[in-house]
C-alpha positions in Angstrom: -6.1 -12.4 20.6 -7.0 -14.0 17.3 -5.7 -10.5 15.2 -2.4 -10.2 17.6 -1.7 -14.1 16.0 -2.6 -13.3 12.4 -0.6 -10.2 12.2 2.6 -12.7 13.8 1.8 -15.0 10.9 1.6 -12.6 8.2 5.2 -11.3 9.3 6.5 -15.0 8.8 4.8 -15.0 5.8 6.5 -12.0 4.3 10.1 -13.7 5.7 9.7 -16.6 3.9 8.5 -15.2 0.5 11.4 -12.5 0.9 13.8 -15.5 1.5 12.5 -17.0 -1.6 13.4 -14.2 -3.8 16.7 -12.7 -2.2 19.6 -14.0 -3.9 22.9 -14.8 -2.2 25.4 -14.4 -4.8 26.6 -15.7 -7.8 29.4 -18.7 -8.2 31.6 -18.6 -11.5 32.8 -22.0 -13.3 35.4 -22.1 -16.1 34.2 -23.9 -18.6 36.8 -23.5 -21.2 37.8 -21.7 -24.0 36.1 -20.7 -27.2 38.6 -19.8 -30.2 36.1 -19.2 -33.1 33.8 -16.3 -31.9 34.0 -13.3 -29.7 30.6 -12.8 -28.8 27.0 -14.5 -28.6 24.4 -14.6 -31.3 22.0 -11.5 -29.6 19.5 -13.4 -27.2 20.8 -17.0 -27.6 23.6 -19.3 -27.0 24.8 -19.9 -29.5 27.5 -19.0 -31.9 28.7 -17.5 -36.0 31.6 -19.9 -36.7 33.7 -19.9 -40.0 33.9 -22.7 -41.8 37.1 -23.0 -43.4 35.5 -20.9 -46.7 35.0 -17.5 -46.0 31.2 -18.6 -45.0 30.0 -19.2 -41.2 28.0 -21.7 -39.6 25.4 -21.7 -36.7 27.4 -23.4 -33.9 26.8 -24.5 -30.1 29.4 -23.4 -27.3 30.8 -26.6 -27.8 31.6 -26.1 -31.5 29.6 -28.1 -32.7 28.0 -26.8 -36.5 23.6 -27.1 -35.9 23.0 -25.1 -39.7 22.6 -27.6 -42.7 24.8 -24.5 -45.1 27.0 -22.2 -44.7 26.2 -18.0 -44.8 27.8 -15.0 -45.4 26.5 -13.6 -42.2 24.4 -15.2 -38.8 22.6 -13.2 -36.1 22.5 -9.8 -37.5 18.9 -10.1 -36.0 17.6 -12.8 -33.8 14.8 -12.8 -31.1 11.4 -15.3 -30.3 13.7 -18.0 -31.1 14.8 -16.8 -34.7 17.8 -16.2 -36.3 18.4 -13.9 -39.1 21.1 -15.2 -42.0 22.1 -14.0 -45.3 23.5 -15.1 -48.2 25.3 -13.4 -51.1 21.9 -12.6 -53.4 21.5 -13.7 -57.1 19.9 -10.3 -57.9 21.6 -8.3 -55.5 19.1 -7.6 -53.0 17.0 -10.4 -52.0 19.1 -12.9 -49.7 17.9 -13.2 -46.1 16.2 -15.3 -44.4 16.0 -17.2 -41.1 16.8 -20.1 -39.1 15.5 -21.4 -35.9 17.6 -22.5 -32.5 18.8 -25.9 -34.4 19.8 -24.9 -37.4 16.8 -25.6 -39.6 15.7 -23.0 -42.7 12.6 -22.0 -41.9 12.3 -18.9 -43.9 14.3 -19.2 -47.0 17.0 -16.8 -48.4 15.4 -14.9 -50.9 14.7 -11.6 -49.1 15.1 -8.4 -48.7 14.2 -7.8 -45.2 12.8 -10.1 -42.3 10.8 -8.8 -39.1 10.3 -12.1 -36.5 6.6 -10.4 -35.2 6.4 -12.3 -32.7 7.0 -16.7 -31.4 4.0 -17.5 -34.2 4.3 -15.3 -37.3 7.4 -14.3 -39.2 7.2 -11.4 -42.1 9.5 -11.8 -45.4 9.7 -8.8 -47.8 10.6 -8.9 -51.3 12.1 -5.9 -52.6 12.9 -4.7 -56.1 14.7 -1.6 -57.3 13.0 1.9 -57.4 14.2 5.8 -56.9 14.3 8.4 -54.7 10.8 9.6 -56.2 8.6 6.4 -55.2 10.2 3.8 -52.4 9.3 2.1 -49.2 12.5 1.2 -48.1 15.8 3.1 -48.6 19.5 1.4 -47.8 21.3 2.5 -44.6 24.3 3.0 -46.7 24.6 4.4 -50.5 21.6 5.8 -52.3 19.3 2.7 -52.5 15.9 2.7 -52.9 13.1 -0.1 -53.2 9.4 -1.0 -53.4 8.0 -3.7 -51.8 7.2 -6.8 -54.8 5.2 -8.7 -52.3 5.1 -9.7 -48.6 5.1 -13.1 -47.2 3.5 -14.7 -43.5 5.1 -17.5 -42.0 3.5 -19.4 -39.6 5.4 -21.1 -36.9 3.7 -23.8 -34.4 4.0 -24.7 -31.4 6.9 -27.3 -32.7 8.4 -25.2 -34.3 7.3 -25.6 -38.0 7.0 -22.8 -40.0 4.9 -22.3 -43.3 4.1 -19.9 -45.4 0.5 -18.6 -44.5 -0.1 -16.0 -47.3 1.4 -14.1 -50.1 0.6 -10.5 -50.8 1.3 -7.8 -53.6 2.1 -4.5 -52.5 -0.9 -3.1 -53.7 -2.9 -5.4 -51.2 -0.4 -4.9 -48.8 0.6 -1.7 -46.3 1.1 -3.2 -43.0 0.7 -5.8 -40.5 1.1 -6.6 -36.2 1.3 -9.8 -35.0 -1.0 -10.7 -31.4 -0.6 -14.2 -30.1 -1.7 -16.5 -32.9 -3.2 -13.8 -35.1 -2.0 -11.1 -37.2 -4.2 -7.8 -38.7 -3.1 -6.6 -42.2 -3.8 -3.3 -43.6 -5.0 -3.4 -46.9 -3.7 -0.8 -49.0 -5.9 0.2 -51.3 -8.8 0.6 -48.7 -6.9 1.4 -45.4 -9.3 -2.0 -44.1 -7.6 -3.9 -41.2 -8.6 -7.6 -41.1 -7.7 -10.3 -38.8 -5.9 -13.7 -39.8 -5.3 -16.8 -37.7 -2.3 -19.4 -38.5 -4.1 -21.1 -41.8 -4.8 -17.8 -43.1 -8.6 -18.0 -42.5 -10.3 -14.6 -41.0 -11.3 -14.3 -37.4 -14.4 -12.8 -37.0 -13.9 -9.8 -35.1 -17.1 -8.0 -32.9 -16.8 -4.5 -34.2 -13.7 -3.8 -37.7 -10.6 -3.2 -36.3 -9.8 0.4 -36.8 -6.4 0.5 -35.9 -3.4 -2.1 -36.1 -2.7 -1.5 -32.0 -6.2 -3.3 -32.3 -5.8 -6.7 -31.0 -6.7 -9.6 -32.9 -9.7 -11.2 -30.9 -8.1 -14.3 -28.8 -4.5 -13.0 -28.9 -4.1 -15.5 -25.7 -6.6 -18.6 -26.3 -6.5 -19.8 -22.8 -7.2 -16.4 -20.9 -9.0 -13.3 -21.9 -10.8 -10.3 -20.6 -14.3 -9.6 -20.4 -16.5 -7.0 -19.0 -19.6 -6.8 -17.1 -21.3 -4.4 -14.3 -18.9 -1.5 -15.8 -15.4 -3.6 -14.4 -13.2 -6.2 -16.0 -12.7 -9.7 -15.0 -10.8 -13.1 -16.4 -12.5 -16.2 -18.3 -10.4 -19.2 -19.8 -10.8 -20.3 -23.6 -14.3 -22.9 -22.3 -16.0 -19.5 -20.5 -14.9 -20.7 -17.1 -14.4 -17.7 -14.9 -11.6 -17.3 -13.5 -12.1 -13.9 -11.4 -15.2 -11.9 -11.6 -15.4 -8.3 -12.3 -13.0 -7.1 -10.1 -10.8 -4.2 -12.1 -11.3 -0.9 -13.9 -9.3 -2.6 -16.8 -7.1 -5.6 -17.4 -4.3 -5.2 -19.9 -3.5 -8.0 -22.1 -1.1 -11.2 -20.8 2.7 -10.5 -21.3 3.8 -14.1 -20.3 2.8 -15.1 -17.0 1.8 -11.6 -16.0 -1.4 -8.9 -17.3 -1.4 -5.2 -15.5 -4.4 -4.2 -13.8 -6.0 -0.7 -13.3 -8.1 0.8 -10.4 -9.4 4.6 -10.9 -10.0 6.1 -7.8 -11.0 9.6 -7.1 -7.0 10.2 -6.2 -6.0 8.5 -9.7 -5.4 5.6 -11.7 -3.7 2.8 -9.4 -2.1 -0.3 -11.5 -0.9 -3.7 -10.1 -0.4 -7.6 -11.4 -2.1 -10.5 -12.0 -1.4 -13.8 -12.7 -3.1 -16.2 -14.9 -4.8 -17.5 -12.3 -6.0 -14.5 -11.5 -3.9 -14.1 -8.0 -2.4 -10.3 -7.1 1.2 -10.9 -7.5 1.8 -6.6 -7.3 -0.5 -5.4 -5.2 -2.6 -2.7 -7.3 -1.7 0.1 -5.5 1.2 1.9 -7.3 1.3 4.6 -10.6 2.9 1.9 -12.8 4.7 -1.3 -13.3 7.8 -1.0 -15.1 7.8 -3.9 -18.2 11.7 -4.1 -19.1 14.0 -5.2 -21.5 17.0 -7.0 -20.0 15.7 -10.7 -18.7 16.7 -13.8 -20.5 15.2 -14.9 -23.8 14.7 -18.4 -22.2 11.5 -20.7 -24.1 9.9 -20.1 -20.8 9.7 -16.2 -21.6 9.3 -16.9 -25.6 12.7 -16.2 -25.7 11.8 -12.2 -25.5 14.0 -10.3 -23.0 10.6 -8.5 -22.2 9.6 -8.8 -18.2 7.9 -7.6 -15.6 9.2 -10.0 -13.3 13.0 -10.1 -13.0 14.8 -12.6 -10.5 11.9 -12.7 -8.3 11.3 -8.6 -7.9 8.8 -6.2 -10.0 10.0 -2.4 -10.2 7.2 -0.3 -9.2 6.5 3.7 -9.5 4.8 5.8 -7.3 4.7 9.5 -6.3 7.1 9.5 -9.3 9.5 7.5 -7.9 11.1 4.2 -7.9 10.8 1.5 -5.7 10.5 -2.9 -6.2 8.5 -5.7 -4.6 8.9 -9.2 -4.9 6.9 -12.0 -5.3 4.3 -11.5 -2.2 3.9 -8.4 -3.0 5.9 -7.4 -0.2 7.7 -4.0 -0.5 11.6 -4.7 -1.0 13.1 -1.2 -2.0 11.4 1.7 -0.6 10.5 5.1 -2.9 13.8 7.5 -2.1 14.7 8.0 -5.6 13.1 10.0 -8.6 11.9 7.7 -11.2 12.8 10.0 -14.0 16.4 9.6 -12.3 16.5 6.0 -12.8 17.6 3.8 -16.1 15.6 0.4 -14.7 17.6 -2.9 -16.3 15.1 -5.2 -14.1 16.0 -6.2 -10.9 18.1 -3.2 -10.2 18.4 0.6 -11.9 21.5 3.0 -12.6 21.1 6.4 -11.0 23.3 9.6 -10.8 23.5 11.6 -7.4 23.3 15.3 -6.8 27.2 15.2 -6.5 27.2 12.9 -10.3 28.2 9.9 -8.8 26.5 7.0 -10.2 25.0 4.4 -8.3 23.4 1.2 -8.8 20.0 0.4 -6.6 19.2 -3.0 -6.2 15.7 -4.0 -5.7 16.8 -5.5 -2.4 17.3 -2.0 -1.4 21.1 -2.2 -1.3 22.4 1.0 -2.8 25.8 1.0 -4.2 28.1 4.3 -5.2 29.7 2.8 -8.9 31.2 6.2 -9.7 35.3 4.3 -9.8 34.5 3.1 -13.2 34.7 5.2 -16.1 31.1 4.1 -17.4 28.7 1.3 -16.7 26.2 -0.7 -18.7 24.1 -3.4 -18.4 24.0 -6.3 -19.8 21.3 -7.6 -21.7 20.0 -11.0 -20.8 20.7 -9.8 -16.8 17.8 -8.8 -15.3 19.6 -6.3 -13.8 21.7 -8.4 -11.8 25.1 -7.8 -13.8 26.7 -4.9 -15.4 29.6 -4.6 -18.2 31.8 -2.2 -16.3 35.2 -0.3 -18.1 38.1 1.9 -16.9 40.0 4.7 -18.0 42.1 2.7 -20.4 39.2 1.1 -21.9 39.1 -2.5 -20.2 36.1 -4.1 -19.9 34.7 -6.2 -16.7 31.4 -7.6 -15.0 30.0 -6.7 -11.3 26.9 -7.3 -10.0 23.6 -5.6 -8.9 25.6 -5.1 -5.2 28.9 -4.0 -7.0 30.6 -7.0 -6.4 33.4 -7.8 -8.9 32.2 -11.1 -11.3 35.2 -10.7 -13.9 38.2 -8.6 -13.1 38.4 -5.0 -15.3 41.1 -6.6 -17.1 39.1 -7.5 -20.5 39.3 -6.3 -23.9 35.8 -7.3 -24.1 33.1 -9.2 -22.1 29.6 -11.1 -23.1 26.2 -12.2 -21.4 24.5 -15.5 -23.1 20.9 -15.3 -24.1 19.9 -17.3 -21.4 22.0 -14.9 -18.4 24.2 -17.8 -17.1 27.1 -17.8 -19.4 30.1 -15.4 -20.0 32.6 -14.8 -23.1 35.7 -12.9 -21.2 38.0 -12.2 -24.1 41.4 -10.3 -23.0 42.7 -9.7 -25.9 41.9 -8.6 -29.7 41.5 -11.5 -31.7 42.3 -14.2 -28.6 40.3 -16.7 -27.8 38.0 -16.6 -25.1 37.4 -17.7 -22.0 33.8 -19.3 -21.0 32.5 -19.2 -17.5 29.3 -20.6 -16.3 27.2 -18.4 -13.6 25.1 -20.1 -11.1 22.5 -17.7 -8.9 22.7 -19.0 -5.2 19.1 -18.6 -3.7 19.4 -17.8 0.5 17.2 -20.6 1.6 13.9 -19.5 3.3 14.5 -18.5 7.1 12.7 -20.5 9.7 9.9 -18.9 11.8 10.9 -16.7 14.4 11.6 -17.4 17.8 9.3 -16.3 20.7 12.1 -13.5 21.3 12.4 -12.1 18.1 9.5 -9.5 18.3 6.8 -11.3 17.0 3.5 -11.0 18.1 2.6 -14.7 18.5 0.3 -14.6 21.9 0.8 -17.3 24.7 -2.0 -18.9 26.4 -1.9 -18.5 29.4 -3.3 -21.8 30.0 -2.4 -24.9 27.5 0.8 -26.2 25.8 4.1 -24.0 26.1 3.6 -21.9 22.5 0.3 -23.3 21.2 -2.0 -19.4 20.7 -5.1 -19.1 22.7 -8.3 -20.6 21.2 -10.7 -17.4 19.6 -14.0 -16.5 21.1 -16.2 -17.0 18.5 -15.6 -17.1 14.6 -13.0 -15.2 13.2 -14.3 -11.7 11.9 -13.8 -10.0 8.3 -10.3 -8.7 9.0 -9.5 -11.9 10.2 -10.7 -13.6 6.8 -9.0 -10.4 5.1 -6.0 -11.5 6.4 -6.3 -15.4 5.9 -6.6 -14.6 2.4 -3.5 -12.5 2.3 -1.6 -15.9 3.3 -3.5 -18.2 0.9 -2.3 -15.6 -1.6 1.2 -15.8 -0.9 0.8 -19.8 -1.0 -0.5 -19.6 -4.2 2.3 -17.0 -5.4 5.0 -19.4 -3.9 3.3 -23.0 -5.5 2.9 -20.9 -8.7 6.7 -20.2 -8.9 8.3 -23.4 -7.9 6.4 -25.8 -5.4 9.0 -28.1 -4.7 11.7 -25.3 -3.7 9.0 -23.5 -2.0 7.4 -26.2 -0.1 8.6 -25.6 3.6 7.6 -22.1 3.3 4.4 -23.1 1.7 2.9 -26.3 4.1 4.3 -23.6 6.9 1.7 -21.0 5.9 -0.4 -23.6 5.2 -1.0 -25.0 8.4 -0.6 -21.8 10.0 -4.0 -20.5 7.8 -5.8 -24.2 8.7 -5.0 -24.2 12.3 -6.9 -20.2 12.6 -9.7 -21.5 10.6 -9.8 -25.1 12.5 -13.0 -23.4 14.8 -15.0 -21.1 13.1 -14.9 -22.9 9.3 -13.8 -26.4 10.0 -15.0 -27.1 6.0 -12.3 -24.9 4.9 -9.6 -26.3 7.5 -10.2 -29.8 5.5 -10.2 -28.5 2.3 -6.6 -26.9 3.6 -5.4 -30.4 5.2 -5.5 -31.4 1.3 -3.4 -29.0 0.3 -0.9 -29.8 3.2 -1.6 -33.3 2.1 -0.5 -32.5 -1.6 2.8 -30.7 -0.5 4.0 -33.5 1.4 3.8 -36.0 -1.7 7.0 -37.1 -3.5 5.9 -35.3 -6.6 4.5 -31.9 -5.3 2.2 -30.6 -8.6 2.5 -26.4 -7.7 -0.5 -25.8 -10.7 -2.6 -28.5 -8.9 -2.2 -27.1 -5.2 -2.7 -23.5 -6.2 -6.5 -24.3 -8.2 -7.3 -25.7 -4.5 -6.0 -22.9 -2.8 -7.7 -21.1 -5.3 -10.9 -22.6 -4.2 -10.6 -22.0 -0.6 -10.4 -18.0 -1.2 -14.3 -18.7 -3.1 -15.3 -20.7 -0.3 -13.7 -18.0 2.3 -16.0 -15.3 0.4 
């Protein structure tokens, strides 16, 4: 009786987590209209506007001016919260530098080129004139060629501030890569690779690195790696464990999330991880797709880079293509080859045996797209909206399902960094409309009904719909599947507690109420969590370490 209520519980469970992460639909709001630029500084939200001089300015949607000068040119590069500008250079080459999201110089304009590494370390290069027989950089248009004279490091910190780390001549200098808070260079004279932190001081590494793809030891301070008994488990920056040996190998943190591997006799097997150390992808599949199209919001280091993408991970296996969300729960089942599939996050563009194109959502709604002429999407989606154009060139915006955002009627269309703002411009040169997006979320279902095919048992004996008491303690699959729950708790507190917390004190009290007999310590242990959700305030991080604790004490 005990197993025919657990399994009932774990199909509420996947209800409510799939009701967390399926989105309704998406609400548009005009906000105005924007007269002085066409189109979005790449991964922000913000704006080149003239000045009156022939210059340009770094400017808000509102029009408001955020740089302290003027620039020949704004954005021609931007990403980690950077922003490439130029000005017209005294010796003809060297005259870029960067600015960050309000305004400020942080890099000044006395370069030839600028590479943002990563949120902590920026590279400047100064170049000076050479041939076509000795150069290390060569001009996309006319016959130019330069060395490098010497390569700065900026440091920026976690408010922002940049300085400059380190200067080196070219002959110390071949190349670097930027991990975390650290950076290798390659020295050229003796091919070394050593590893800097922010001040410029070495970090003792525990063999030389050999190869740039080498990471700089502590690339995340807070979580690392270790291994032990020939498996890979998770300690914070104090030692503390986190999990214990648990995987054949644990890549490093991209955000929130770090790919783990199994190898199994049948192959390799990869899932995710959170920093917690809770499965969020169950580590069953041939790969877990990283992409390219989410918001550069501070929350994501403002990289487009995710593996999660509104709520839903694409996954891979038997070579093709399928997505779960946030419990792990399987949302889009494997129909179609991955090698058939262009993935933009939360949904993929795929052609069919007849060429029709189609977009699959990772809900597992599959929609024929073949009436448009082409299709892309947009960056900063996730996915969830394409830039759509007809035969006669005009440009519009559907969603992941098809449905029609912004009319085919544009000369051109544009996605803000942050995904929730849209530059409709319908003609050359006019100004342009601004709409706001909003993502509706469908609100999580309540639990089923005796009559909706659950397997929730009736005693016989006892209050209409309470479950008959178990004989005895509850056995391992019984624990196996109490965990399972606990899990998706902590997946739910983890992403946003206070939205979540229905579904969350639901499962709660569902896990306490099975364990109330056979491990009465843990029940307590669970009554504080249930305690915790029903405060004013709900602290997610807080609620998830003791959920965290009741899996140790569970075993």
């Amino acid at each position: 009786m005990r197993k025919k209520l657990l399994a009932s519980l774990i199909t509420v469970s996947a209800v409510l987590a799939l009701g967390v992460c399926a989105w309704a639909g998406t609400t548009m709001e005009n906000i105005g209209t924007i007269d002085f630029a066409d189109e979005w500084i790449d991964g922000t939200n913000l704006l080149e506007k003239p000045d009156g001089s022939g210059l340009y300015v770094l400017s808000d949607m509102d029009g408001n001016t955020l740089s302290e000068k003027s620039y020949g040119r704004i954005g021609y590069d931007s990403g980690y919260g950077f922003i490439s500008v130029q000005v017209e250079p005294d010796d003809g080459i060297n005259g870029i530098g960067a600015v960050n999201l309000s305004g400020k110089e942080i890099v000044p304009c006395s370069y030839g080129k600028v590479d943002f590494e990563n949120e902590h370390w920026i590279r400047a290069i100064a170049l000076k004139e050479s041939t076509a027989d000795q150069y290390d950089y060569e001009s996309w248009i006319g016959d130019g060629y330069y060395l490098i004279d010497h390569a700065d490091f900026y440091y920026v910190d976690d408010e922002g501030n940049a300085a400059l780390a380190s200067s080196l001549s070219r002959d110390i200098y071949m190349d670097s890569n930027a991990y975390g808070r650290f950076i290798n260079i390659e020295n050229r004279a003796d091919g070394s690779i050593t590893a800097y932190d922010g001040s410029w001081a070495v970090v003792e590494t525990p063999e030389p690195l050999k190869y740039l793809s080498d990471e700089a030891p502590g690339a995340d301070e807070k979580i690392n790696s270790y291994y032990e008994n020939g498996q890979y488990g998770l300690k914070d920056a104090a030692g503390n464990v986190i999990i214990g040996p648990t995987y054949g190998y644990i890549e490093n943190f991209k955000g929130e999330y770090a790919e783990v591997e199994n190898r199994l006799e049948s192959g390799d097997v990869k899932g995710l991880i959170d920093k917690t150390g809770a499965v969020i992808v169950p580590v069953e599949y041939d790969d877990v797709d990283y992409g390219y199209y989410a918001p550069a919001t501070p929350e994501n280091n403002y990289s487009n880079y995710s593996y999660n993408n509104f709520g839903y991970f694409a996954v891979e296996k038997d070579n093709k293509l399928g997505y779960v969300d946030m419990a792990g729960n399987l949302t889009c089942d494997f129909t179609i080859a991955e090698s058939n599939c262009d993935v933009y996050g939360a949904s993929a563009i795929y052609t069919d045996m007849g060429g029709a194109k189609h977009i699959l959502a990772a809900d597992g709604t599959d929609t024929d797209v073949s009436q448009y002429e082409s299709i892309y999407a947009l960056n900063s989606g996730s996915g969830m909206y394409y830039k759509v154009c007809d035969s006669d060139y005009n440009y519009g915006v559907i969603d992941w399902h098809g449905d029609v955002i912004a009319e085919v009627k544009y000369n051109d269309v544009d996605l803000s960094g942050d995904g929730q703002y849209l530059l409709l411009q319908e003609e050359y040169n006019s100004p342009c409309e601004l709409v706001k997006l909003t993502y509706t979320a469908d609100s999580a279902p309540a639990a089923p009904a005796e009559d909706t095919g659950a397997s929730l048992t009736v005693a016989e004996e006892g209050g209409e719909g309470e479950a008959a008491p178990a004989e005895g303690g509850a056995d391992s699959a019984d624990l196996s599947s109490i965990k399972g729950l606990i899990d998706s708790a902590i997946t739910l507190a983890n992403t946003d507690a206070a939205a979540n917390k229905d579904a969350i004190i639901g499962i709660l009290t569902s896990a306490a109420t099975s364990l109330a007999e056979s491990k009465p310590e843990v029940k307590a242990v669970l009554d504080s969590a249930i305690s915790m959700m029903n405060s004013d305030a709900v602290d997610g991080a807080s609620v998830a370490t003791i959920l965290n604790s009741v899996k140790t004490l569970l075993g």
